[in-house]
C-alpha positions as CSV (number, residue, x, y, z in Angstrom):
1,X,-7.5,0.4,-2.8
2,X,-10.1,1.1,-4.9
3,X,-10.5,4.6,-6.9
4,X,-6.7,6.1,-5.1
5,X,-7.4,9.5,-6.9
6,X,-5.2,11.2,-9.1
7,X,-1.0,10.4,-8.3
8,X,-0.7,14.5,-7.2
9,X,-3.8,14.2,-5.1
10,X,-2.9,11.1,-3.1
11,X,0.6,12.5,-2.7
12,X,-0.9,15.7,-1.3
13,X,-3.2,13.5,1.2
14,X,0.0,11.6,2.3
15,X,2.0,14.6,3.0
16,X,-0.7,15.9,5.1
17,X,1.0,13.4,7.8
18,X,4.5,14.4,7.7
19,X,4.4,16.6,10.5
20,X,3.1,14.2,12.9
21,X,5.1,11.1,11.3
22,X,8.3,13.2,12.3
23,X,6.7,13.8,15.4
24,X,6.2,10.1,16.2
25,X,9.4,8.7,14.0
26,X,11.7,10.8,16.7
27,X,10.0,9.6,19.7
28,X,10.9,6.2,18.2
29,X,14.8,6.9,17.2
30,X,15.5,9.8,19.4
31,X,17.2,11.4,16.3
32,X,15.4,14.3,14.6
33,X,17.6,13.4,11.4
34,X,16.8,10.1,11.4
35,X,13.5,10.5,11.6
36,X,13.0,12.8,8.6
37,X,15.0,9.7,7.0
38,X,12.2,7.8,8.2
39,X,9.3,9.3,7.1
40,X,10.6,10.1,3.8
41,X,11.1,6.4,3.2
42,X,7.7,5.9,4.7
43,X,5.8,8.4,2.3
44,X,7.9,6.9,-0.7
45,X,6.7,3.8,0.1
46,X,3.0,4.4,0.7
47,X,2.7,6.1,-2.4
48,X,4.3,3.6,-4.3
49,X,1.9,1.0,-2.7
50,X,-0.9,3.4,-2.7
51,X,-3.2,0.5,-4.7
52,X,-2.4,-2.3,-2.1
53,X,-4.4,-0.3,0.6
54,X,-7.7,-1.7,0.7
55,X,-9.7,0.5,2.9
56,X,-10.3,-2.1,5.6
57,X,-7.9,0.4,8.0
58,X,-8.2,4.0,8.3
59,X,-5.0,5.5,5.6
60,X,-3.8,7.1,8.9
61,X,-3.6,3.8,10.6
62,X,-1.8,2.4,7.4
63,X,1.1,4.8,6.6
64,X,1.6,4.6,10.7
65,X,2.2,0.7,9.8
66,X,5.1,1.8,7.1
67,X,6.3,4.4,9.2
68,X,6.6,1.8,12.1
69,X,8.2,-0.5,9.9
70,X,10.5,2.2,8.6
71,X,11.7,2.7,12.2
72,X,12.0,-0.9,13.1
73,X,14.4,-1.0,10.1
74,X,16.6,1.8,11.4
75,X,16.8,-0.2,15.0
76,X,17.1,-3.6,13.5
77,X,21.2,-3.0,14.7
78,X,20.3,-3.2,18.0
79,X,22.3,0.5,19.0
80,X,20.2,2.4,21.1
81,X,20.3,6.3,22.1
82,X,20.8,7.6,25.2
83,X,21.8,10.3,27.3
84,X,24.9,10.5,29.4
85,X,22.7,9.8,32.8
86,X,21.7,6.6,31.3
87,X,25.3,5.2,30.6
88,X,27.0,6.0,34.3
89,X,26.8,8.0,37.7
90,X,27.7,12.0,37.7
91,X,30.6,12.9,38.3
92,X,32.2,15.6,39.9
93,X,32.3,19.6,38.4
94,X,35.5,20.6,39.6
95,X,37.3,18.4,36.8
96,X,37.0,19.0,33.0
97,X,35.2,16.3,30.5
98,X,37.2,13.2,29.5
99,X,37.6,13.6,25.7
100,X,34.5,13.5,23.8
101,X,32.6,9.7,23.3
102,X,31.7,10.2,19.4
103,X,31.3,6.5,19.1
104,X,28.1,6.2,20.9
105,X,24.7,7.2,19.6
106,X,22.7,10.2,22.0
107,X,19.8,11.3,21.9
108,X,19.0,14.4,19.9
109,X,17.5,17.7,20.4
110,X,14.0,18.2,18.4
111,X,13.2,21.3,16.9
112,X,9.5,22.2,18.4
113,X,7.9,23.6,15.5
114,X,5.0,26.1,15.7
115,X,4.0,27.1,19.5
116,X,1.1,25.5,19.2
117,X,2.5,22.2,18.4
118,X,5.8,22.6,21.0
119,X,2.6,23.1,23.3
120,X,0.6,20.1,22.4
121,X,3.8,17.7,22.1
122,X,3.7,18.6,26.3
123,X,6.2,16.3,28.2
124,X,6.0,13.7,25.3
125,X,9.0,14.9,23.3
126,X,10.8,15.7,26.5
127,X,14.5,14.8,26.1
128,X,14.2,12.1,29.6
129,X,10.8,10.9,28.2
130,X,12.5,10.2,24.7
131,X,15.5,8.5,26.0
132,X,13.1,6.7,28.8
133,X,11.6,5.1,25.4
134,X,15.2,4.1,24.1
135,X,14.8,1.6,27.1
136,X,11.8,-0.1,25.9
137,X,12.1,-3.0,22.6
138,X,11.2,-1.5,19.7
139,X,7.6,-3.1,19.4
140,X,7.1,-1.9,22.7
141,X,7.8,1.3,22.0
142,X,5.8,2.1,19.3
143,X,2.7,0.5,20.8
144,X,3.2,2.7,23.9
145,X,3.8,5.5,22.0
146,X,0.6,5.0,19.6
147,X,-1.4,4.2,22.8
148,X,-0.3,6.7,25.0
149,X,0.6,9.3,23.1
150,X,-1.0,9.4,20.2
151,X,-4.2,7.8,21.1
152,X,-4.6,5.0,18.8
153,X,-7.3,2.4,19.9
154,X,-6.8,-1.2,21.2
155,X,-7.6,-2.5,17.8
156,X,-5.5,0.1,15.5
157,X,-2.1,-1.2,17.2
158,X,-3.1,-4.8,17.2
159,X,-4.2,-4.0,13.1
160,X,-0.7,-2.1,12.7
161,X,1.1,-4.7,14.0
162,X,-0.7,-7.5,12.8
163,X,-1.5,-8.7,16.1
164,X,-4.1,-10.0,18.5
165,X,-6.0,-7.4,20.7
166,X,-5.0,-9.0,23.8
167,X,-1.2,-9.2,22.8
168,X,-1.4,-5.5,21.9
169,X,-2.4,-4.9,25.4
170,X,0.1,-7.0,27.1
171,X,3.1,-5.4,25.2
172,X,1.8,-1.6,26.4
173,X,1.2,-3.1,30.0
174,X,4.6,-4.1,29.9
175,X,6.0,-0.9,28.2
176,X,4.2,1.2,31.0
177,X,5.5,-0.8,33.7
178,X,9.3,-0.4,32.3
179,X,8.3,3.8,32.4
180,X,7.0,3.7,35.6
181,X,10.3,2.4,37.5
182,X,12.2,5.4,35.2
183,X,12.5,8.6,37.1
184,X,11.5,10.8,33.5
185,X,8.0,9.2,33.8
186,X,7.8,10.8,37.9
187,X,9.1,14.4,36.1
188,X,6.7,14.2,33.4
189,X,3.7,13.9,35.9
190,X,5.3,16.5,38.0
191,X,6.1,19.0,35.3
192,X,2.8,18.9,33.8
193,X,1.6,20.7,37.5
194,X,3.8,24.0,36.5
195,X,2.0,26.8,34.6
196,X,4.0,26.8,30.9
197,X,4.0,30.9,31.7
198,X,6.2,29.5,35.3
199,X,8.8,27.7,32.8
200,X,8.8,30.8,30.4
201,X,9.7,33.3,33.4
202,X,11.7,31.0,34.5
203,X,13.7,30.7,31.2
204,X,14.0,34.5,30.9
205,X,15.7,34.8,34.1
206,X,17.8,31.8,33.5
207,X,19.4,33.5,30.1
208,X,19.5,36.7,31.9
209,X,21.1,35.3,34.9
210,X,23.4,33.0,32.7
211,X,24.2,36.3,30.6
212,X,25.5,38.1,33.5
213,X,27.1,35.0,34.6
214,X,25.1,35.5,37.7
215,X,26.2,31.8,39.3
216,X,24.3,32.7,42.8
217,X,20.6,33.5,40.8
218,X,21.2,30.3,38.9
219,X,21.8,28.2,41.5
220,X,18.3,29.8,42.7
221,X,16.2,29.0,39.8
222,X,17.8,25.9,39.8
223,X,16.1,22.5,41.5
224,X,18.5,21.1,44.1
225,X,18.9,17.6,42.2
226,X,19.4,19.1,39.4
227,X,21.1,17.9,36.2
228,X,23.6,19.2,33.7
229,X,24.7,17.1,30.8
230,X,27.4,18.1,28.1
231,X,26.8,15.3,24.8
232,X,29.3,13.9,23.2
233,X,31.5,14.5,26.2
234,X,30.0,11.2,28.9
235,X,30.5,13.6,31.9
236,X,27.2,14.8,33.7
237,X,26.5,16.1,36.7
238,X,23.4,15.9,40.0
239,X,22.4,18.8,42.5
240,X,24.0,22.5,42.7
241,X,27.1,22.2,44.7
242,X,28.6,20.2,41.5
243,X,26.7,22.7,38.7
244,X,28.2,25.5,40.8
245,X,31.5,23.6,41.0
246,X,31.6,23.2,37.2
247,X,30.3,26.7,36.3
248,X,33.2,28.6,38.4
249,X,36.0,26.2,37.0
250,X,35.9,24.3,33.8
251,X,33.4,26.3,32.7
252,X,34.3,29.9,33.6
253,X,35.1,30.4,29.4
254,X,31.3,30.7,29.3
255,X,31.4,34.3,30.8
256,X,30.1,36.9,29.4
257,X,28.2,34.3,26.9
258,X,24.6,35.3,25.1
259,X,22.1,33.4,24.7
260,X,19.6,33.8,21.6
261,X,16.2,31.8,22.8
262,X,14.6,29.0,20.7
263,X,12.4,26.0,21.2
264,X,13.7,22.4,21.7
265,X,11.2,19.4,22.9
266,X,8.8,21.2,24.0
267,X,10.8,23.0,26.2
268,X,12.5,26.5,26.2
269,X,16.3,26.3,24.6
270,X,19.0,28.7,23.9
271,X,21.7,29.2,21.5
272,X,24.5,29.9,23.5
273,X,27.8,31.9,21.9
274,X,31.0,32.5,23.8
275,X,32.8,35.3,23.5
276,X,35.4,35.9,20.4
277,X,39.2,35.3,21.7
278,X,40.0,38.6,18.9
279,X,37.4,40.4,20.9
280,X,35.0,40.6,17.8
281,X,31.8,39.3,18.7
282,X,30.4,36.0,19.8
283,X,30.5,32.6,18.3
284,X,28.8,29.1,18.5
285,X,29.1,27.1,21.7
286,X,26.4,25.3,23.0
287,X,22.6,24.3,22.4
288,X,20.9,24.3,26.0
289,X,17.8,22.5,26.8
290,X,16.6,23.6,29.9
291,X,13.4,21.1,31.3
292,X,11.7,22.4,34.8
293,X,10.2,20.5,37.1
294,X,7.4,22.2,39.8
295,X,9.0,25.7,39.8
296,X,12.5,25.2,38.8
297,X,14.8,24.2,36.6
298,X,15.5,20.4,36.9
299,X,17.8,19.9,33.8
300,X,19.8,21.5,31.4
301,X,21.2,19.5,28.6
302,X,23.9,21.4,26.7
303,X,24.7,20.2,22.9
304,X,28.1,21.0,21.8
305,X,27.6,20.2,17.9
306,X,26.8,23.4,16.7
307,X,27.5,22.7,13.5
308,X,24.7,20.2,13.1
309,X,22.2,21.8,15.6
310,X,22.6,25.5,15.0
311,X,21.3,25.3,11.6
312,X,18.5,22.7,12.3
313,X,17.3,25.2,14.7
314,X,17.5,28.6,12.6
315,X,20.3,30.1,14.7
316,X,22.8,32.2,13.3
317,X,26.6,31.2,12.9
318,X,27.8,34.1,14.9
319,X,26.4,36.8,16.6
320,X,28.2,40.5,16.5
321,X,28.9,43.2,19.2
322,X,25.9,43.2,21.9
């Protein structure tokens, strides 16, 4: 590059992409951790190559190209993320969880951010769209993502991954067609016909209903194929008789539960603390991440490391009397 600017001045320029790095880095690994590990490594190494970038790209274009490489790095093992509706059929709600599966990799909740970028990010961070991607190769991935997503031209992806036009083309004709026979890609199209004030109503009565432990009201707001997965435990469950099955058996501890809203994805989530067995107050249980489809609920993913995710997401490690 020519005249780079002052050391602090480039730095501050290359910061500037951090937010949406992170943004694209998770979509990539389906880890929110991860990805922070990734663009940090990314920014280091753009700024210590700052003079190699000759201005023939836009800088955007270029620290996507270490990012992208930063990411390919992380998957080189070949380990992919996923969800427990990726790895087998549901079961049944009336028996508990076989012991928790901490050997495989899931994919991870995001936290959303400001409102305005939870709003933008749309059904693009949504947990099924993310762990739809794990599906794809990695190059595929990121070109569908830079494409599709981010909007990148034709010619940025082919100069980002030091390919022809026409071969950056074929790899995001392929990477669509892989989406397209996912059921996340239907959801997405269909959830982006619901009013985001429909999900928020939606996810006031949910915690409300959930907070009175009102299983009848949930299984209204609740779409009739719905989903309910529990990571690390494998065990995940389609459609209300089974939520309804789970929610008045193995689950019946979560009576009387609170739930203290945040943002996850995109989507509305909830802290969820279970009742103290001394009586005195409420502690940690679950992250939910509820996803809508049309007018109702259509999944709920519930996160049982709190210790990791509570934190991450600014919730507080207990909650006192109500």
């Amino acid at each position: 590059m020519g005249d780079t600017g002052a050391p602090g001045a480039v730095a501050e320029e290359l910061e500037e992409y951090r937010g949406e790095l992170t943004g694209y880095c998770y979509r990539m690994l389906g880890s929110y951790a991860e990805a922070e590990d990734a663009v940090q490594e990314a920014l280091v190494r753009a700024w210590r190559n700052i003079d190699r970038f000759e201005g023939r790209s836009a800088l955007r274009t270029w620290v996507y190209r270490i990012a992208t490489n930063a990411c390919l790095d992380s998957l080189a093992a070949g380990k992919r993320r996923a969800l427990p509706m990726d790895l087998s059929g549901p079961s049944g709600g009336g028996a508990p969880p076989a012991p928790p599966q901490e050997d495989l990799l899931w994919v991870e909740p995001c936290p959303a951010g400001d409102p305005e970028a939870a709003a933008t990010a749309g059904e693009s961070v949504r947990l099924a769209f993310v762990a739809a991607l794990q599906h794809l190769p990695p190059r595929q991935r990121a070109t569908l993502i830079l494409r599709d997503v981010l909007g990148f031209s034709a010619r940025e992806v082919a100069d980002l991954h030091g390919c022809t036009v026409a071969s950056a083309n074929s790899s995001l004709q392929r990477a669509r067609a892989t989406l397209a026979d996912r059921p996340a890609t239907t959801d997405a199209a269909a959830a982006r016909t619901s009013d985001d004030t429909v999900h928020r109503v939606l996810a006031e009565r949910y915690a409300t209903a959930f907070s009175r432990y009102d299983v009848e009201e949930l299984n209204m707001l609740l779409h009739v194929d719905a989903t309910l997965c529990l990571p690390p435990y494998a065990k995940w469950m389609r459609g209300l008789p089974d939520i309804h099955a789970w929610l008045t058996g193995p689950a019946i501890g979560c009576r009387g539960s609170r739930l203290v809203p945040t943002t996850a994805n995109g989507s509305p989530a909830f802290g969820q603390y279970r009742p103290h067995p001394d009586g005195a107050g409420y502690v940690p249980w679950a992250l939910q991440v509820v996803e809508f489809r049309d007018d109702r609920i259509s999944g709920i993913a519930a996160y049982r490391d709190t210790d990791r995710f509570f934190p991450l997401f600014g919730l507080p490690d207990r909650l006192g009397e109500v």
